[in-house]
C-alpha positions in Angstrom: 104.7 117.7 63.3 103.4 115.7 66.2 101.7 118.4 68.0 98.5 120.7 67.1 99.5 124.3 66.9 98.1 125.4 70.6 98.3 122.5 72.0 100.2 122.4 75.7 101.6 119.2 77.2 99.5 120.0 80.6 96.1 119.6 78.9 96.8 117.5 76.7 98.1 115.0 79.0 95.4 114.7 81.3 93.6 114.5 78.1 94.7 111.7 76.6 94.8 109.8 80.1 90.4 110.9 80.3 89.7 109.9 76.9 91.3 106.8 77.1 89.8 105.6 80.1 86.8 106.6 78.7 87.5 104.5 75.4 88.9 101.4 77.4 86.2 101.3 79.6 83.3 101.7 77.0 84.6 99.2 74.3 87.5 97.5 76.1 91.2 97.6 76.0 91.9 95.0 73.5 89.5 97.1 71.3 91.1 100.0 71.4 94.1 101.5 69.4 96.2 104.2 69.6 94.6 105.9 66.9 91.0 105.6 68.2 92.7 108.0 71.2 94.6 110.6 69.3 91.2 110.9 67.1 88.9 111.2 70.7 91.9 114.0 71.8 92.4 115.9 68.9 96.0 114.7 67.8 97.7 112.8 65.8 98.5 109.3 66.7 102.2 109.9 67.1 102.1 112.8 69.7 101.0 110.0 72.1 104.0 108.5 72.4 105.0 112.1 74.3 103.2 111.0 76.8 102.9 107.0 76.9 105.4 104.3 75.8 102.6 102.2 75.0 99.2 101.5 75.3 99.9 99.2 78.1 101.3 101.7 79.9 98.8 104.0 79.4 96.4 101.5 81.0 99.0 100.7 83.8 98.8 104.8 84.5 95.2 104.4 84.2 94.9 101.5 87.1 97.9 103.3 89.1 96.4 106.1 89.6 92.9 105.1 90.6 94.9 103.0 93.4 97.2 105.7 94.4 94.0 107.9 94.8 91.6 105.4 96.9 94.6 104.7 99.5 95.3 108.5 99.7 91.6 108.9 99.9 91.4 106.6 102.7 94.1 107.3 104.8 92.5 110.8 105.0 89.1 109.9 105.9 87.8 110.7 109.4 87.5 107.0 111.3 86.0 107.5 114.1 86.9 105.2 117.5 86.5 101.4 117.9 86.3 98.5 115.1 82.7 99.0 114.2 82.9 103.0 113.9 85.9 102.0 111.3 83.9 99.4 109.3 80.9 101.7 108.9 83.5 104.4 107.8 84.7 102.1 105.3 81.4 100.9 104.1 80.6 104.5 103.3 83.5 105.4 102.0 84.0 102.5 99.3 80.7 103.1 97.9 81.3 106.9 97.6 84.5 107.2 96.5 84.2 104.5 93.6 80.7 105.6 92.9 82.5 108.7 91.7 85.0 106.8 89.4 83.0 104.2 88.0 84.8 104.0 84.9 88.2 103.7 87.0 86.9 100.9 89.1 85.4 99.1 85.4 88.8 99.0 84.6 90.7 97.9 88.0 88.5 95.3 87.9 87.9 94.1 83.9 91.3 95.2 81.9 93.5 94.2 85.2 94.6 91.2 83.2 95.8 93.3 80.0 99.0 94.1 82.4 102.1 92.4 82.0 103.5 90.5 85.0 105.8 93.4 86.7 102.5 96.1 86.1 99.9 93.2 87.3 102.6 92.7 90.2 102.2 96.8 91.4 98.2 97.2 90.9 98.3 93.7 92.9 100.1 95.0 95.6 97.8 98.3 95.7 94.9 96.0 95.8 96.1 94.2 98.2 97.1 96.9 100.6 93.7 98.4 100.0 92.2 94.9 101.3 94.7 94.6 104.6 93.2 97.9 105.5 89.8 96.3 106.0 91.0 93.3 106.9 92.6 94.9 110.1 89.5 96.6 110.8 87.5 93.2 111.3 90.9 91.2 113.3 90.4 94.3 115.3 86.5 93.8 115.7 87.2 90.0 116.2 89.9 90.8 119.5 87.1 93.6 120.7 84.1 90.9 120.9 82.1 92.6 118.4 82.8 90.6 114.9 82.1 87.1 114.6 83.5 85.4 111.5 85.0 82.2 110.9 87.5 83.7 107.8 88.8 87.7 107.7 90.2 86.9 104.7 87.4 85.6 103.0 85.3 88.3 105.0 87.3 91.1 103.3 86.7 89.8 100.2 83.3 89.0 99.9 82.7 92.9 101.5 84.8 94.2 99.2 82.8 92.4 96.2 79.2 93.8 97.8 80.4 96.9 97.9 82.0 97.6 94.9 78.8 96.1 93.0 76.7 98.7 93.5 78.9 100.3 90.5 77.1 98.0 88.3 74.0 99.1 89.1 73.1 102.4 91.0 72.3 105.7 88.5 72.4 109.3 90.3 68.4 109.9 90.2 67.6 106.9 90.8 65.0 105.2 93.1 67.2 105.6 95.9 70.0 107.9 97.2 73.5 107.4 97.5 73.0 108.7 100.9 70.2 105.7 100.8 72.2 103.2 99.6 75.4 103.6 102.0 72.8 103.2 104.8 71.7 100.1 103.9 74.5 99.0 102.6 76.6 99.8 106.2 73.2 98.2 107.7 73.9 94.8 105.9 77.6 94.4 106.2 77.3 95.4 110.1 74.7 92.7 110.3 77.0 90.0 108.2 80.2 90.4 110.8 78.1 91.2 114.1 78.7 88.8 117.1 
């Protein structure tokens, strides 16, 4: 039998999905196998397959959901008024919500090309949706007289890449705050896109 006696589909689910990331993110997808996850869950390998098709599919969940939850996430954030208001609100945002998810945004950004075309097409498309949303905020800095910069698109990105950074390097308890950080962080980017 697949299952462990008292095991239920709703923990173990969730589970499987935690210790994977977990796995993938500390030794890498290619590294890991099916069996490595049942053993880090507490099944056996075959009562995966109740909840995944495949390991690629457990990784396309994986990168899914980490997208699904940063748009949501930032559609409900307070923006304030005006293009810079918005881009500070951003800033702030980015760093705290993927501070929180570090492993998450490891993976978005390192086992991305593990995905098969159609899967690398979706998270793409997230992605890119993600980037249009700050992309609009500095076109609409740019029409307002308050941006100056001779590419949005390369703008985005290279904001985008600063941000997401600090990931690789900021510990809780460290030298300075996460508070700290988005300060000077917000402080930087205004000063990069500032007319």
């Amino acid at each position: 039998m697949a299952r462990k006696t008292g095991s239920h589909s709703e923990i173990t689910g969730p589970r499987i999905r935690a210790e994977a990331q977990r796995l993938f993110a500390r030794h890498g997808f290619a590294a890991v196998s099916m069996r490595q996850i049942a053993a880090a869950v507490g099944v056996q390998a075959g009562a995966l397959y109740l909840y995944t098709p495949d390991k690629e599919a457990l990784l396309f969940d994986l990168l899914k959901t980490h997208m699904d939850g940063l748009l949501a996430a930032w559609a409900e954030e307070p923006k304030g008024e005006g293009a810079r208001a918005r881009l500070e609100a951003f800033v702030r945002f980015h760093i705290r919500y993927n501070l929180e998810r570090a492993e998450a945004v490891f993976l978005s950004y390192m086992e991305l090309r593990n995905l098969g075309p159609e899967n690398f097409a979706v998270i793409e498309g997230l992605r890119k949706t993600y980037e249009t949303e700050l992309e609009a905020i500095l076109k609409a800095g740019q029409a307002e007289g308050v941006f100056d910069l001779p590419d949005s698109k390369l703008a985005t990105m290279a904001i985008i890449a600063m941000l997401t950074g600090v990931n690789t390097w900021f510990r809780a308890g460290g030298r300075l705050s996460r508070e700290t950080v988005e300060a000077i962080y917000w402080d930087m980017v205004r000063k990069a896109v500032s007319a």
